[in-house]
C-alpha positions in Angstrom: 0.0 0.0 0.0 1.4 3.5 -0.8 1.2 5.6 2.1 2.0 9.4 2.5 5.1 8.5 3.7 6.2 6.1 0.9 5.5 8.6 -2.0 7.3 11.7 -0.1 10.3 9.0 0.2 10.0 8.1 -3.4 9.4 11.5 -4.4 12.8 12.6 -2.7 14.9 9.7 -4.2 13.7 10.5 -7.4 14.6 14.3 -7.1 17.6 13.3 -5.5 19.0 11.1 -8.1 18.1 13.4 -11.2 15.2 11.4 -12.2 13.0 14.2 -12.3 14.3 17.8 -13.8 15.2 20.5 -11.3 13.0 23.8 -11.0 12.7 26.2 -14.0 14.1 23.2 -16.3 12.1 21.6 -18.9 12.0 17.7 -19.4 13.3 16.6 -22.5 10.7 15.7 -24.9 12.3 12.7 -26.3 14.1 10.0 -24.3 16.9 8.2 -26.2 16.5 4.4 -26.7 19.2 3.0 -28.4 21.6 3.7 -31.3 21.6 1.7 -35.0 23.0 1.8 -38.5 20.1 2.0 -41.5 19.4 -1.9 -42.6 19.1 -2.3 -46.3 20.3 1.6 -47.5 22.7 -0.1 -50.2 19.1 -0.9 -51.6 17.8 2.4 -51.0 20.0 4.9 -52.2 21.6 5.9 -48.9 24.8 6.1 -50.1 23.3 8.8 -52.8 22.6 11.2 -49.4 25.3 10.3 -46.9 26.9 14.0 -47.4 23.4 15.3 -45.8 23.4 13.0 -43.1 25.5 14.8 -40.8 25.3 14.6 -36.5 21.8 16.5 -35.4 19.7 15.6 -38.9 16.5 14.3 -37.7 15.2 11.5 -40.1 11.3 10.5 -39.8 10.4 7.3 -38.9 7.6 5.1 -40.9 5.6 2.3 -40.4 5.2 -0.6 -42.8 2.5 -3.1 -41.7 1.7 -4.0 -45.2 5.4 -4.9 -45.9 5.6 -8.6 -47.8 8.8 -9.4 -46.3 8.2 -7.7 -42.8 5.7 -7.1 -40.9 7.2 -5.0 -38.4 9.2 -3.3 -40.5 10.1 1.1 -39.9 11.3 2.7 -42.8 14.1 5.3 -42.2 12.9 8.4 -44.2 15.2 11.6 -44.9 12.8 14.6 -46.4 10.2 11.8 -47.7 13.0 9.8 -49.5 13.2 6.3 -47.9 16.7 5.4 -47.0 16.3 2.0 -45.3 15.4 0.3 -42.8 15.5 -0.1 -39.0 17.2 -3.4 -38.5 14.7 -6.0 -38.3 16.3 -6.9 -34.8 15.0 -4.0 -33.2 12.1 -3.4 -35.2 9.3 -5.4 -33.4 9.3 -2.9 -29.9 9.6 0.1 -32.4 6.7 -1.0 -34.7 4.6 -1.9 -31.0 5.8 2.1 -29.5 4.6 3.2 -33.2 1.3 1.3 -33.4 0.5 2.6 -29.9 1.0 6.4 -31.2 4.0 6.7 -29.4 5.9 9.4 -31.5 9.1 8.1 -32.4 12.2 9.5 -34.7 15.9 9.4 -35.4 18.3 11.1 -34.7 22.0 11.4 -36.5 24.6 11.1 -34.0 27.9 10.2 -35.8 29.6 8.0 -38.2 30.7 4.3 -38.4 34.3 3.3 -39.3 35.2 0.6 -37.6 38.2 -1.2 -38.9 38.0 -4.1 -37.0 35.1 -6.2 -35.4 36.1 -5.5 -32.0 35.9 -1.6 -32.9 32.1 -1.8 -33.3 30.6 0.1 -30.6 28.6 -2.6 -27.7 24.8 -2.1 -27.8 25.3 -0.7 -32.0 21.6 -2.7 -33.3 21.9 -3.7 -37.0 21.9 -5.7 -39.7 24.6 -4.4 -41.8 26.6 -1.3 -42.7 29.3 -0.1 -44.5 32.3 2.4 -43.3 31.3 5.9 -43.0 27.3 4.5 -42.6 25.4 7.4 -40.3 24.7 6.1 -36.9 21.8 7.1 -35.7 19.7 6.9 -32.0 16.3 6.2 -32.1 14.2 8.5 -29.7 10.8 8.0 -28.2 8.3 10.3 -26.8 8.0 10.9 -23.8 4.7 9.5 -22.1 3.5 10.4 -18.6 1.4 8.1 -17.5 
């Protein structure tokens, strides 16, 4: 049972700990999930915009129930142009976030060069990419429930 006492306590940690933002500062709008390189932008023509995709570029974000080879599959979009693909590893929560209204977009953050397997950055979600790919994070939404 929550008591008075109990939500004060809670209220205290969470202000305490940065959870919640301090007086006079905004919350962010959008929470960062995770980061990934486009799937499938040899196909797409991604290489034909890389010089646009530069860190801060927001891309939009595009559901594709209909897809014949994917049902869950997001489409990466930069001004209306498809570019890929969200890697179909990560795709199923995005689609669910998406088909519950949750806005979601990307965001560029950097570039990928590794030269070596062990130079791929932990927690990187996707399917394939080639040196000098845009890395982007994916960013919800905020809900307050």
């Amino acid at each position: 049972m929550l008591t008075r006492r109990t939500f004060n306590l809670s209220l205290l940690i969470s202000t305490l700990t940065g959870w919640l933002p301090k007086r006079g500062q905004a919350r962010a709008p959008y929470a960062p999930l995770f980061d990934f390189c486009i799937a499938g932008g040899y196909y797409h023509g991604l290489a034909e915009v890389l010089d646009a995709l530069r860190p801060g570029v927001r891309l939009a974000l595009e559901r594709e129930p209909d897809n014949p080879h994917d049902a869950n599959a997001v489409a990466v979009l930069w001004q209306g142009r498809r570019v890929g693909y969200v890697p179909r590893e990560a795709n199923p929560e995005v689609a669910r976030m998406m088909d519950r209204g949750v806005p979601v977009r990307a965001v560029v953050v950097g570039t990928i060069s590794p030269r070596t397997a062990r130079e791929i950055p932990e927690g990187l979600r996707f399917t394939d990419f080639v040196a000098g790919d845009p890395v982007l994070r994916l960013e919800a939404a905020r809900v307050d429930v």
